[in-house]
C-alpha positions in Angstrom: -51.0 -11.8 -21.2 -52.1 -15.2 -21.6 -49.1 -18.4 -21.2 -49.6 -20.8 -23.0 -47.8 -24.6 -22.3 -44.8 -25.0 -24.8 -45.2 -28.1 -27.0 -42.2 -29.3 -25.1 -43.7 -29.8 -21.9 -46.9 -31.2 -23.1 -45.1 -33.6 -24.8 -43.2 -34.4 -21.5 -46.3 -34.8 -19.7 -47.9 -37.3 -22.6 -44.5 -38.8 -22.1 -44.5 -39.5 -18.0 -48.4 -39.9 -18.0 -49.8 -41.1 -21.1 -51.1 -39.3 -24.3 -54.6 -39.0 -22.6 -53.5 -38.1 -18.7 -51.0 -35.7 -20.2 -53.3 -33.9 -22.6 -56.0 -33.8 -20.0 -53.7 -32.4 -17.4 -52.5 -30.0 -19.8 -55.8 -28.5 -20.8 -56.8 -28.2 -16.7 -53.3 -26.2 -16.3 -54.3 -23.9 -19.1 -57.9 -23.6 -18.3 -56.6 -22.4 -14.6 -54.5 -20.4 -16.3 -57.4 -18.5 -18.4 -59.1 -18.3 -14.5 -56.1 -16.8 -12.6 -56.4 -14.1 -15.5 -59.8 -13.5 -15.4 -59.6 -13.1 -12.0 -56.6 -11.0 -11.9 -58.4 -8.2 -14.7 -61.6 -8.7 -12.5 -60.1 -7.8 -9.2 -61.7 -5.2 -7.5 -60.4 -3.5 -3.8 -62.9 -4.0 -0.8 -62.6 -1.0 1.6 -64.5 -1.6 4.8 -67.2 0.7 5.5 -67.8 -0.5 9.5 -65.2 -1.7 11.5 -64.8 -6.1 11.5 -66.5 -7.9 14.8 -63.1 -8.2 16.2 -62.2 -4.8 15.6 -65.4 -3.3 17.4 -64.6 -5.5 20.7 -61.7 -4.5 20.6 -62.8 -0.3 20.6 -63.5 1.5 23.7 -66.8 1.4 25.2 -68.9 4.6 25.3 -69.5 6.5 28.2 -73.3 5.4 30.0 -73.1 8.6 32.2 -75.5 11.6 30.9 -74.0 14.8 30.1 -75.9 16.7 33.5 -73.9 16.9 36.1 
């Protein structure tokens, strides 16, 4: 679903900023916009295999002792 800028509001921005500010502003906000999207359709879920750093300090420490008793 890709958004375009309505011609109003790129004609508000030409307007406040200039014809060439406004245009150039308007073309980063939609090339952003074509990112964010390609990034959202790209997204893929990371599921940790090992536990973070902070999670293995965090675990129990194994027993040292041997199984003979």
């Amino acid at each position: 679903m890709s958004r375009n800028l309505s011609f109003n509001t790129r004609k508000s921005l030409c307007n406040q900023l200039g014809e060439a500010a406004g245009n150039e502003v308007a073309d980063l906000l939609q090339q952003l916009v074509r990112r964010v999207e390609l990034l959202e359709r790209t997204k893929v879920d990371v599921t940790p295999i090992v536990p973070a750093l902070g999670d293995r300090q965090s675990m129990p420490a194994k027993s040292q002792t041997s199984g003979n008793v």
